[in-house]
N, C-alpha and C positions, 0 to 999 in steps of 0.2 A: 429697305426691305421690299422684294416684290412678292407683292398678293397675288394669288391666282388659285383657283379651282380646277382639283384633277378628276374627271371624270372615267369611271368604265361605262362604257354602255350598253345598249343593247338588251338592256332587262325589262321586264314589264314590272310596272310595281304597283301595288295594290295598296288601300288604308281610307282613313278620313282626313283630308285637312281644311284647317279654319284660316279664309282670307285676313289678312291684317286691315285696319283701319285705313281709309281712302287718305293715300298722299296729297292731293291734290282739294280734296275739303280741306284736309290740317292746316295747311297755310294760310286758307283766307279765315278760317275759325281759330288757330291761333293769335292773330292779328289782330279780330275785332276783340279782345282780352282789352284793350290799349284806348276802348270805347267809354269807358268806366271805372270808375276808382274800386267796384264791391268787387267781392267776390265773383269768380267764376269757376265752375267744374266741369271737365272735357276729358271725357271716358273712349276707349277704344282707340288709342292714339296710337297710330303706328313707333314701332321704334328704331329708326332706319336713321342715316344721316341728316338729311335736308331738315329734317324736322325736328330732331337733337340740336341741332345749329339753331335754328331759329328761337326753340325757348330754352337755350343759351342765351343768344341775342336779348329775347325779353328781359331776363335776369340781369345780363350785364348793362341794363337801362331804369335800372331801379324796380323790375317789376317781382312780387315775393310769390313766389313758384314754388308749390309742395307737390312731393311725387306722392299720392299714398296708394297708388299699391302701381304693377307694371304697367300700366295704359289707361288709368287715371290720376289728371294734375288737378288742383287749383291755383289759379293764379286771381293775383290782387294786383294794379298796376295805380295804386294808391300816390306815390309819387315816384313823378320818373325823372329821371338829369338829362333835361334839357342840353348840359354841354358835352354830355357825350356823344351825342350826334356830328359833336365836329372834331373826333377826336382819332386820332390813329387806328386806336384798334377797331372802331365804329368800321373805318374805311375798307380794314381789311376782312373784316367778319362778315359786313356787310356789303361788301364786293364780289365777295367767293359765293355768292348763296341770292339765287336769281327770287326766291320766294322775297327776300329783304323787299323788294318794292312795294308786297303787299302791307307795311305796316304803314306806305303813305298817307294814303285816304283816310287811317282811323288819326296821326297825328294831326293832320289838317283838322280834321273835324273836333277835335277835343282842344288840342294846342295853337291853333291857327297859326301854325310852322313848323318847317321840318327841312330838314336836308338829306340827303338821300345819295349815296356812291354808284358811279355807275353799275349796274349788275352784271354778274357771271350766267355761270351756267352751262347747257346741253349745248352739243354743237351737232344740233340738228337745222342748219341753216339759218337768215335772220329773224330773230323775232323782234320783233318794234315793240318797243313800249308810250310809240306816241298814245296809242289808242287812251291809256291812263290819266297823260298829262294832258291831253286835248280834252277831255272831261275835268278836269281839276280846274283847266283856263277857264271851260263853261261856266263855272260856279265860281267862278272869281278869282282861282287863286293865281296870282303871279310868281315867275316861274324866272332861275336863271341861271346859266348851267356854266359851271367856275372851269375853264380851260386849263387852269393851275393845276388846282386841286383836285378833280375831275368828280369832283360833286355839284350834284342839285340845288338849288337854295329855292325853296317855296314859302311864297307869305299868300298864307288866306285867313287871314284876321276877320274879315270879312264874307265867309260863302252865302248867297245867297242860289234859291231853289230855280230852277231853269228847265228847258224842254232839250235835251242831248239824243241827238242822232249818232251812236256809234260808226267809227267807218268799218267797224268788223266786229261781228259776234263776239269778243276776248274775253272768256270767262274769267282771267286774270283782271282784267282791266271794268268789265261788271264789276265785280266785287269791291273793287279797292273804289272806282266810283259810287256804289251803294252808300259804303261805309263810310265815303267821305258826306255824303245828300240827308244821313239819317238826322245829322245836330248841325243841318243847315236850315234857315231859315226861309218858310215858305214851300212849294209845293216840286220836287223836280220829278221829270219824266223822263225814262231811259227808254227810247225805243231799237231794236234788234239787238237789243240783250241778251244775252247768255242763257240762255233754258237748263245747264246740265244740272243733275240734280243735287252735286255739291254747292252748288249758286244759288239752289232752293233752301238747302242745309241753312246756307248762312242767311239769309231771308226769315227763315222761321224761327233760328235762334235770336235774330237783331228785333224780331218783333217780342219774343218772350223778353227781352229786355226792355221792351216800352217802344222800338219806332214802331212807326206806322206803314209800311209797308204793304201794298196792293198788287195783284198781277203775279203773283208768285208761279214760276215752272212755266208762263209765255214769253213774248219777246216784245212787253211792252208793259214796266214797272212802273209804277206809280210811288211815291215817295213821299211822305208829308214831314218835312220837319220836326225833331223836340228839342228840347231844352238841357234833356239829361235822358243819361238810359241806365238803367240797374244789371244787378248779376241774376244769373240763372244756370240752368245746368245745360250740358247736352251730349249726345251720344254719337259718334261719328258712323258714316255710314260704312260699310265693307268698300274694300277698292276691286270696285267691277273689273281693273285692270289685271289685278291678281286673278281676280275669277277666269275673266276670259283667256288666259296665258295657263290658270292649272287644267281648265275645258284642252286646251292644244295639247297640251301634257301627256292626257291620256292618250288623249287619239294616235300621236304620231309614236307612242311607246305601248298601245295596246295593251291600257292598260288600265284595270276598275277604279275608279276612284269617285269620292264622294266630296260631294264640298260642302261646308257646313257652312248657316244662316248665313245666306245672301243677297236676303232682300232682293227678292225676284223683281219684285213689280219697279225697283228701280234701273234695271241693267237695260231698258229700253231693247233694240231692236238686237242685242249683243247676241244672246242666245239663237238668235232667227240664221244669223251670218253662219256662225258655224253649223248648222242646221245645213245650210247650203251646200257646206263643203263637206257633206253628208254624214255628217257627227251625230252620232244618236247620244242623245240625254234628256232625260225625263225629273220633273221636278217631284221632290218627296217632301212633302212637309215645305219650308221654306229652304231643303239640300238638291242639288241638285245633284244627281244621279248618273254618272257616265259609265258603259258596260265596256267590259273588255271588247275591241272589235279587230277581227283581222284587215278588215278591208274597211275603206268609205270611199261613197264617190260623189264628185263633184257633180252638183244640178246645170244644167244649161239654161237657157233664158226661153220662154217658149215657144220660139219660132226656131229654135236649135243650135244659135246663137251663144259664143262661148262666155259664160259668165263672168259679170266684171265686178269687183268690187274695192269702194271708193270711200273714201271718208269725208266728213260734212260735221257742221256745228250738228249738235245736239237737237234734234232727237236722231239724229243720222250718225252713225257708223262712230267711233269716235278713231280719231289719228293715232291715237296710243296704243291700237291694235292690231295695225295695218301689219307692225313687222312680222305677229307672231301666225296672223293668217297666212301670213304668206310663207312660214317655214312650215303651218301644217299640211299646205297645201301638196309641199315636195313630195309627202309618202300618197294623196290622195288618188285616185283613176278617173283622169280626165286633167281639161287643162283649166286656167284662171287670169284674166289680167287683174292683176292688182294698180290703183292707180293711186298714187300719196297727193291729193291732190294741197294739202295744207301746209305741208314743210315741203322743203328742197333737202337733196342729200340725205333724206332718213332710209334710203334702199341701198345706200352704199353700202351695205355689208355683204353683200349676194357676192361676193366674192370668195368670201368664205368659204360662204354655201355651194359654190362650185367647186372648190376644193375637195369639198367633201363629198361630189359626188351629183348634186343636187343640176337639175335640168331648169334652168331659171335662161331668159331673156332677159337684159335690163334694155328697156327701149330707150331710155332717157334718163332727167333725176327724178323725175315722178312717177316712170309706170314700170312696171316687170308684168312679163308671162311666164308664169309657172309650170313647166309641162309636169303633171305626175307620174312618179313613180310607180303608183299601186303597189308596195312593196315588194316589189318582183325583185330590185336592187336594196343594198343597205346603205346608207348613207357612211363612211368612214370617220375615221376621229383625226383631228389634225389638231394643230396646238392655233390661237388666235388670241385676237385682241377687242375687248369689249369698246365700240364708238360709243353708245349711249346706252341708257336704263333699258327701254326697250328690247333694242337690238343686242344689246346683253343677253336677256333673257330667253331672246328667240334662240339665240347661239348656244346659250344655256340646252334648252330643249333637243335642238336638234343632235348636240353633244351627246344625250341624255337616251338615243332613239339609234347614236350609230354603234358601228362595230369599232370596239377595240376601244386605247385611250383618246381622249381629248385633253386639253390644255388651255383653259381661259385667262388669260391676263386681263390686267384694271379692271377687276374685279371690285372696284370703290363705285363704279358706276352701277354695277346693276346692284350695292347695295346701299346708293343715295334712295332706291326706288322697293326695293323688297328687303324687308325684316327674317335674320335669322335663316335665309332660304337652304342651306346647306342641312342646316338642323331638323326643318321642315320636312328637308324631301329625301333625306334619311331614313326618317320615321314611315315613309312610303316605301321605302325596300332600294332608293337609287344608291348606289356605291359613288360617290360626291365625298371628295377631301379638301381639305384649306392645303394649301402648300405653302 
């Protein structure tokens, strides 16, 4: 059966809607569950693929998973089967699903071993997972990767606390290194760490459960050892990715829309970017507030110089954003280079976007200029294919902004990343059907 979403366009839609819980906290706050035999409660939990898999994965590892109500669990992980890690479906559950890596660091740390299948995932060019296991060698653990089987085998019977130099900010590879440091022995130090404010999330929860933990939201953690850590509750943040993608929404569909509690003060320099790209929004309470607007136009740099904008670890621009800046830019007046400077291949979709209409350069795999349309033209609907979560969504929008129908296929991508969004944006006034 093929999935796909049929869009008309062209409409402005008006209403309130409420972002889902951050994809990208769930996974490494799912995972430290695995820290602990007590209890733990985790509210606001998206309900999308990636993260349905994963506490699946918990469950099918002995871990006792209650849903009591849509987007809050508690999980107990009281005792887990050790030989299910080496077992078929391990392989395959835990193959398809790139989060899976994140339960390393908490089995290391509790179990002093773990196996682990090579992971899947987005095919937004390589992403290395040395950064992870070169932190795990730091603390001891020995590592050896079964050519057969095409699984990990790790023994860290052993971790003791150490001074790690990251070779890259990996907020993936922080976390799972955290998690593995909090029931290691003696003092470790993570320097050029991960600052985003999900990596904070999991920080302050791993401290309510008794680590010790220093340096929280810099790039230089501090890490003391325990013994044991207990249950506690905690609350997931809004996914600023949804935020910033429903901010594009309006703009490039001229159209009101409110978005409810978004924890401002975490969305870092997000708000500023589309600022640039002359998006008016005003924060009400903790909503922020976007007016219907015919027109926006793109700022220049001061000396007249055509704006560029790039992505960077955290507190800088985040990569997860790039694609949809770059579809709001198409209706904007004035031009933009967009530069990806983190992935490869995550701008291959401007293809599309020329189809439809859309005045884009791609200079390379990392940069495109945007020339804008200022609405003067509409951008048309043509039928395509979702690469990733992202550029799903962007394509989504831009769908959502042209004339006539649109046709999105592998529609499974953009709903590994957004909950329910058809339903969503329904309820905003768009004509969006399941086909």
């Amino acid at each position: 059966m093929v999935n796909a979403f049929e869009i008309q366009g062209g409409k402005p839609l008006r209403g309130e809607i409420t972002p889902q819980g951050a994809k990208n906290e769930a996974l490494q706050i799912l995972s430290a569950v695995l820290l602990t035999e007590e209890k733990i409660t985790i509210s606001n939990i998206p309900d999308i693929k990636d993260v349905n898999k994963l506490i699946e994965l918990l469950g099918d590892m002995g871990v006792i998973v209650n849903r009591l109500n849509e987007d809050t669990y508690t999980f107990e992980a009281k005792d887990i089967d050790q030989d299910f890690f080496l077992s078929e479906a391990f392989k395959s559950k835990g193959g398809g699903l790139r989060g899976s890596i994140m339960i390393v660091g908490p089995l290391l740390a509790r179990f002093g071993k773990a196996s682990i299948p090579k992971p899947g995932g987005d095919k937004i060019g390589r992403r290395r997972l040395d950064t992870h296991f070169l932190g795990f060698e730091k603390l001891g653990a020995q590592f050896n990767y079964n050519q057969a089987d095409g699984f990990y085998n790790v023994d860290a019977s052993d971790l003791k606390g150490t001074y790690i130099l990251l070779d890259e900010a990996s907020v993936t590879g922080t976390a799972n290194i955290v998690m593995a440091a909090v029931l290691a022995k003696g003092i470790t130090t993570i320097y050029n760490a991960a600052c985003e404010p999900y990596l904070q999330q999991l920080c302050k929860m791993l401290n309510r459960m008794g680590a010790k933990i220093s340096g929280i939201g810099s790039n230089l953690l501090t890490i003391e050892g325990v013994a044991r850590l207990g249950g506690t509750e905690h609350r997931m943040l809004p996914d600023m990715i949804e935020i910033g993608s429903f901010i594009g929404l309006a703009a490039m569909t001229g159209s009101e829309i409110t978005i409810k509690n978004v924890q401002y003060k975490e969305l870092g320099m997000i708000p500023d970017v589309f600022r640039r790209l002359g998006i008016k929004l005003e924060l009400r309470g903790d909503d922020i507030y976007i007016p219907a607007q015919e027109h926006y136009e793109i700022e220049t740099f001061i000396d007249g110089s055509i704006m560029t904008i790039a992505d960077a670890p955290w507190p800088g621009f985040t990569p997860d954003l790039l694609s949809i800046v770059l579809v709001v830019a198409i209706q904007a007046k004035g031009s933009v280079l967009i530069h990806q400077k983190m992935f490869e291949s995550r701008l291959f979709f401007v293809d599309k976007l020329l189809d439809m209409g859309a005045q884009i350069i791609l200079c390379d795999p990392h940069r495109a200029t945007v020339i804008g349309l200022d609405k003067q033209v509409q951008l048309r609907g043509i039928s395509m294919t979702s690469p990733d979560i992202r550029a799903g969504v962007s394509l989504l929008i831009a769908a959502l902004s042209a004339q006539g129908k649109s046709t999105i296929y592998n529609i499974e991508q953009i709903e590994r990343g957004y909950q329910h969004i058809d339903k969503r944006l329904q309820a905003l006034g768009a004509d969006i059907k399941r086909i």
